[in-house]
MIMARFI-252473 format. One record per residue (C-alpha): residue number from 1; residue in one letter; x, y, z. Coordinates in nm, 3 decimals. Last residue first. Example, Ala and Ser with C-alpha at 12.3 -4.5 7.8 and 13.67 -1.06 7.14 Angstrom:
<recs>
{2; S; {1.367; -0.106; 0.714}}
{1; A; {1.230; -0.450; 0.780}}
</recs>
This chain:
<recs>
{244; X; {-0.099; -1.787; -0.092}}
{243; X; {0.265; -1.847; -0.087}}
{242; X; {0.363; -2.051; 0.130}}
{241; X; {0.695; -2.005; 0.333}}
{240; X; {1.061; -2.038; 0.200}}
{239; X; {1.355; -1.991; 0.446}}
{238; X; {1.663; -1.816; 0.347}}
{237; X; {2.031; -1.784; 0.458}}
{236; X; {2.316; -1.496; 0.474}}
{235; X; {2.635; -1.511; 0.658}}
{234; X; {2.822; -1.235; 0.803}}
{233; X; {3.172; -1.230; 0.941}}
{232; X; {3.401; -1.397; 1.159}}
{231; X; {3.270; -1.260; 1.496}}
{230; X; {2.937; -1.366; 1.430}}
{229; X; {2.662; -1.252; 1.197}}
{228; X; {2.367; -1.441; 1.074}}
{227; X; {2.132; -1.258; 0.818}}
{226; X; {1.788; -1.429; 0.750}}
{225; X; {1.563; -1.368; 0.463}}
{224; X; {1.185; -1.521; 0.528}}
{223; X; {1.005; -1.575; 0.202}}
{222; X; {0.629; -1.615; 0.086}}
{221; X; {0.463; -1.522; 0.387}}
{220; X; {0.401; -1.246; 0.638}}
{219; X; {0.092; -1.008; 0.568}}
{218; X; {-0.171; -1.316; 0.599}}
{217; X; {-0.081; -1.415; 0.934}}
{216; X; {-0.198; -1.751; 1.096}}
{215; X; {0.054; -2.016; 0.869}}
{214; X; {0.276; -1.781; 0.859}}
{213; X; {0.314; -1.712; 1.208}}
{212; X; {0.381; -2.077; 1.263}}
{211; X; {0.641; -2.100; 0.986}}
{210; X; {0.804; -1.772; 1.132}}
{209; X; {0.899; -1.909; 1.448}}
{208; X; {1.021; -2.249; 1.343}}
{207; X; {1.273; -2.063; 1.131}}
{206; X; {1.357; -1.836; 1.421}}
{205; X; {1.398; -2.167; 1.671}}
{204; X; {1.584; -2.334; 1.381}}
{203; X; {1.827; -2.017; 1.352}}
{202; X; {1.893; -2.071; 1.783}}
{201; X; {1.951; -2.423; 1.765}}
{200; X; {2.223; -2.383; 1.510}}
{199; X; {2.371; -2.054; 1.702}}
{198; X; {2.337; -2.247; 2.059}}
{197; X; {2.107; -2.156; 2.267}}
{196; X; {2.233; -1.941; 2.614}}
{195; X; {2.059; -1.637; 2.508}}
{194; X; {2.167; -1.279; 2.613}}
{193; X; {1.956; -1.109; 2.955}}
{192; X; {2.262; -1.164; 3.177}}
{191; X; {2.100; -1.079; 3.507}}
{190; X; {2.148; -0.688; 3.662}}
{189; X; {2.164; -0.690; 4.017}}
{188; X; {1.888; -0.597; 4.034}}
{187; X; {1.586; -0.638; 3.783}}
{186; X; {1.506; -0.389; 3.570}}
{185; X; {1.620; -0.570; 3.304}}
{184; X; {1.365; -0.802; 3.336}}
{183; X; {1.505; -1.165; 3.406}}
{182; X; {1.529; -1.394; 3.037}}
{181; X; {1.266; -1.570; 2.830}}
{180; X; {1.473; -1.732; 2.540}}
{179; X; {1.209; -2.028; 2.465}}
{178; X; {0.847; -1.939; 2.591}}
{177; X; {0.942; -1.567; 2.516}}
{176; X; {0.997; -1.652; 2.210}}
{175; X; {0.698; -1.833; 2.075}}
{174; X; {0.515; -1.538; 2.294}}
{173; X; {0.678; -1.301; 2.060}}
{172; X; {0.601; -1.460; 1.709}}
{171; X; {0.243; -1.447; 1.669}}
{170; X; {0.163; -1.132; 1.867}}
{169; X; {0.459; -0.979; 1.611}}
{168; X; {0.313; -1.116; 1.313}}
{167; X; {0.193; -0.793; 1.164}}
{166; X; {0.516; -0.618; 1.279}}
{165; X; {0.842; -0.643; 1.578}}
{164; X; {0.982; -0.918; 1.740}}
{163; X; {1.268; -0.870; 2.035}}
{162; X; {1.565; -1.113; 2.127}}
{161; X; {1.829; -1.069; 2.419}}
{160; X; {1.732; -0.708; 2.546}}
{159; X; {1.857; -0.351; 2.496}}
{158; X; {1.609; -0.044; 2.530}}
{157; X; {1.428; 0.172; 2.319}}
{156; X; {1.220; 0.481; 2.335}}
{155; X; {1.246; 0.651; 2.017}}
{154; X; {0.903; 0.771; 1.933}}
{153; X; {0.745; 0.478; 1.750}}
{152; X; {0.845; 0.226; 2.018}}
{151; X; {1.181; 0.073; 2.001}}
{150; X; {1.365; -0.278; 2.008}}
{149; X; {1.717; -0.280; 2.086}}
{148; X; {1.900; -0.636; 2.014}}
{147; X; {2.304; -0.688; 2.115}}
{146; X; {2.522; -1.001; 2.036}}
{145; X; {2.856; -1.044; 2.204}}
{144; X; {3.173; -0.937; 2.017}}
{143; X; {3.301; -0.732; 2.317}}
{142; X; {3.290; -0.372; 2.139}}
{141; X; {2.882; -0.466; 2.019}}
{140; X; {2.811; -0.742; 1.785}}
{139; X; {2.450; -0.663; 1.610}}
{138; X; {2.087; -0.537; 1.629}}
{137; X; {1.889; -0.272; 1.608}}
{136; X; {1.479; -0.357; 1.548}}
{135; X; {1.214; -0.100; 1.381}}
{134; X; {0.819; -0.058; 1.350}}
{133; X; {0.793; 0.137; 1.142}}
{132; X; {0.502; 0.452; 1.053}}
{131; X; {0.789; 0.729; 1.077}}
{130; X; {0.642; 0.984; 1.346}}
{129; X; {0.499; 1.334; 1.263}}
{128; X; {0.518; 1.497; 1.569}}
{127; X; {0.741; 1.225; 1.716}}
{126; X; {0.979; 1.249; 1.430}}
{125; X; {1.285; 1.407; 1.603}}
{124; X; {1.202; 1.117; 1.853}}
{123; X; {1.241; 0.866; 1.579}}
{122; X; {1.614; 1.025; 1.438}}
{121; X; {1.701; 1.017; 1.822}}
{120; X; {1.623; 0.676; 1.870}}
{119; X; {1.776; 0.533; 1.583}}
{118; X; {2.128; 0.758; 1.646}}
{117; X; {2.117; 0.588; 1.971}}
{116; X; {2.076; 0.173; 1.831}}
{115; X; {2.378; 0.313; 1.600}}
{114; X; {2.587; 0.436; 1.824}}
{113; X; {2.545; 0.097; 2.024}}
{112; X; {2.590; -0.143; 1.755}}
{111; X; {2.882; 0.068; 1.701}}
{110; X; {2.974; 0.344; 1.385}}
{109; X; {3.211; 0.259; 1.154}}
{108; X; {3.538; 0.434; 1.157}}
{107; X; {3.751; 0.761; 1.010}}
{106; X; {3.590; 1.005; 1.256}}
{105; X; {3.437; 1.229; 1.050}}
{104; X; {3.403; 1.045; 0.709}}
{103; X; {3.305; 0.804; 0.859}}
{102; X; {3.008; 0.963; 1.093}}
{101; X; {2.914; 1.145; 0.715}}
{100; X; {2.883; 0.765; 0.566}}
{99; X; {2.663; 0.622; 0.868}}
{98; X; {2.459; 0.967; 0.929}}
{97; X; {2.348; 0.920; 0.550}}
{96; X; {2.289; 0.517; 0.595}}
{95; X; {2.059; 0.641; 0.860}}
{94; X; {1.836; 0.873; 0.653}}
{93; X; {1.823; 0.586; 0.336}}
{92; X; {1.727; 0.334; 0.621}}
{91; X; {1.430; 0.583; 0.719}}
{90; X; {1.349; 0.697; 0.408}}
{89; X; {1.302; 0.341; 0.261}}
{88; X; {1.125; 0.251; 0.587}}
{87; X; {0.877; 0.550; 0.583}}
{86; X; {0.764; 0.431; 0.227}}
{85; X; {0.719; 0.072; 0.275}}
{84; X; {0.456; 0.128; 0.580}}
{83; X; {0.548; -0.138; 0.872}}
{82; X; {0.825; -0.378; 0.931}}
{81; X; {1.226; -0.278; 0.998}}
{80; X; {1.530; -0.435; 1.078}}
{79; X; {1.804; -0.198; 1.139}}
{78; X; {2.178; -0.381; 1.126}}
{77; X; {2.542; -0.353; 1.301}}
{76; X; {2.848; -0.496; 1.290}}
{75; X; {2.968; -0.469; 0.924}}
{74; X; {2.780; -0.183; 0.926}}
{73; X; {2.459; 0.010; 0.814}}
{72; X; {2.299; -0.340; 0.702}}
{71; X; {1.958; -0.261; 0.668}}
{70; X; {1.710; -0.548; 0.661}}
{69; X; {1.366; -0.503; 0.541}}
{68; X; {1.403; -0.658; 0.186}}
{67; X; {1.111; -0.656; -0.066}}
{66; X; {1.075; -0.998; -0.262}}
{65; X; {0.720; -1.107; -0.266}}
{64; X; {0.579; -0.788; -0.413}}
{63; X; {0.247; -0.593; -0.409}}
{62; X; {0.024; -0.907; -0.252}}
{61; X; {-0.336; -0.685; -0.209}}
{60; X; {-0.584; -0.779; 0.083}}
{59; X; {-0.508; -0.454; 0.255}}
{58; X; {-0.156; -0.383; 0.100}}
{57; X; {0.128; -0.596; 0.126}}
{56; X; {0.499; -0.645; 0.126}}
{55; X; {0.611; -0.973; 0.183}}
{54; X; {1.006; -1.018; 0.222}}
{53; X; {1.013; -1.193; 0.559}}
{52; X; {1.224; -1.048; 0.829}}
{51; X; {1.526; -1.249; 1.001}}
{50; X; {1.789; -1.116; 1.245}}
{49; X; {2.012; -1.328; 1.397}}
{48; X; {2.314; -1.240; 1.675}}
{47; X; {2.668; -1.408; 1.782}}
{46; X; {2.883; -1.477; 1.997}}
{45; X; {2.688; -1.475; 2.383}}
{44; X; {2.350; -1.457; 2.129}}
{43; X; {2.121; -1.198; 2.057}}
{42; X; {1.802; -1.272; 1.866}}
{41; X; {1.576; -1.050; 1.601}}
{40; X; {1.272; -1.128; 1.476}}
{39; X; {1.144; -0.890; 1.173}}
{38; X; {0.751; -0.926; 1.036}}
{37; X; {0.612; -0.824; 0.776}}
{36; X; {0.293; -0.545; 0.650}}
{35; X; {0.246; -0.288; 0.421}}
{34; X; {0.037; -0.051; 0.691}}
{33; X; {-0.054; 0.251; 0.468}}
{32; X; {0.025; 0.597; 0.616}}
{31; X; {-0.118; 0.929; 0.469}}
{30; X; {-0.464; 0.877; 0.608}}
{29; X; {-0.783; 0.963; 0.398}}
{28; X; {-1.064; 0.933; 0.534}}
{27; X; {-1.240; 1.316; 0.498}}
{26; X; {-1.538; 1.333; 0.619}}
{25; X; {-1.894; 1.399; 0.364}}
{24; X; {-2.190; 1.633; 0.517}}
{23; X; {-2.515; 1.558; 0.281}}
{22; X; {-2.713; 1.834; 0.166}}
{21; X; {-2.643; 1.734; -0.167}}
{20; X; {-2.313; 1.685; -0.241}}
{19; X; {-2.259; 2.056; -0.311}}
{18; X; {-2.462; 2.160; -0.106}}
{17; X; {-2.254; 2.065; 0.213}}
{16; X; {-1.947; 2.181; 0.053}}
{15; X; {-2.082; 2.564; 0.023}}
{14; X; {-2.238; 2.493; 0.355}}
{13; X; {-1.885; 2.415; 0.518}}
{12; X; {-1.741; 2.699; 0.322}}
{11; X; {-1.898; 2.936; 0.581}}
{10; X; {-2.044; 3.212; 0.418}}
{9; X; {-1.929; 3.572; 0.468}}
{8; X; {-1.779; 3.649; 0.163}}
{7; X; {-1.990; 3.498; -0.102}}
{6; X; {-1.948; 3.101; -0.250}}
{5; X; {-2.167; 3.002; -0.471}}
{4; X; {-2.476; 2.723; -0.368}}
{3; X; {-2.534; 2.532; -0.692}}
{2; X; {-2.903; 2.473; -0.791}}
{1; X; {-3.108; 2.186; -0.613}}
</recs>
């Protein structure tokens, strides 16, 4: 079949279509890649956990076994964050921006709270092109008493005592919901929604968490890196999962 040029007039659609032979070709490419992980996050009366494994993947593909997706902004406050590698790195690197320049304004760290606000607003400026994460805030807020926001992929977020977000997140949540369930918060008056576990029992509950979802869940595996903080600081610990 000879080559179909182009004159003014024609639709390019035919030039394409004879090109390949007749036959109509779509385009599937999609400029966000799923990479995988999970992040857990729990809120304590003194303290808080977050934990996200360091797997990042790609379809069927293991592209590193040691890639971080905690944030620490603060010495109160962190973003955990699962989904496409890419968006993540520009989304910590875009709040750890507002972090210094808030600083260097007002001459202090921002709050758990500031910060779970400044997330939301940073999403929703997105929403026409959102950041493929899917992102946890959590810390100590102004009475030392822990504080979790989960979010959707637009901004909408609200405050709870533990939230789960990633590949393993149907794994994970009803694990936790079983154990730290707590009233809605739209309940009235409002109910303490916070954990009454104590911190030891409450880091084996997380660890226990993630061993089951990596036993199910091919994109979370290989290492879990959890960051305790409490009122005297922040303490680091790990938890090793298989590695196939």
């Amino acid at each position: 079949m000879a080559a179909m040029t182009y004159q003014l007039g024609t639709p390019l659609t035919k030039v394409h279509a004879a090109a390949a032979g007749g036959v109509t070709q779509h385009a599937n490419w999609s400029p966000y890649d799923d990479n995988g992980g999970t992040v857990v996050a729990v809120a304590g009366e003194d303290y808080c956990i977050v934990a996200a494994s360091c797997r990042m993947s790609t379809g069927y593909s293991i592209l590193t076994r040691h890639n971080t997706k905690i944030c620490q902004l603060t010495p109160k406050a962190l973003i955990a964050s699962a989904g496409m590698q890419a968006d993540m790195a520009t989304l910590h690197k875009h709040m750890q921006a507002h972090n210094v320049m808030y600083q260097h304004t007002h001459a202090k760290p921002l709050s758990v709270s500031a910060v779970s606000q400044l997330m939301g607003n940073t999403l929703y400026g997105k929403r026409f092109f959102p950041y493929y994460t899917f992102n946890i805030v959590a810390g100590l807020d102004e009475n030392g008493r822990g504080a979790v926001y989960s979010y959707d992929a637009i901004g909408s977020f609200e405050r709870s005592g533990y939230a789960c977000q990633g590949s393993g997140k149907e794994l994970v949540q009803p694990v936790l919901d079983n154990q730290l369930k707590a009233a809605s918060p739209l309940v009235l008056p409002a109910q303490n929604p916070l954990t009454a576990l104590p911190l030891e029992q409450a880091i084996d509950l997380v660890k226990d968490a993630f061993v089951s979802a990596g036993e199910r869940d091919i994109y979370t595996g290989d290492l879990v890196e959890i960051v305790i903080m409490t009122k005297d600081g922040i303490r680091r610990d790990e938890l090793m999962l298989k590695l196939d």
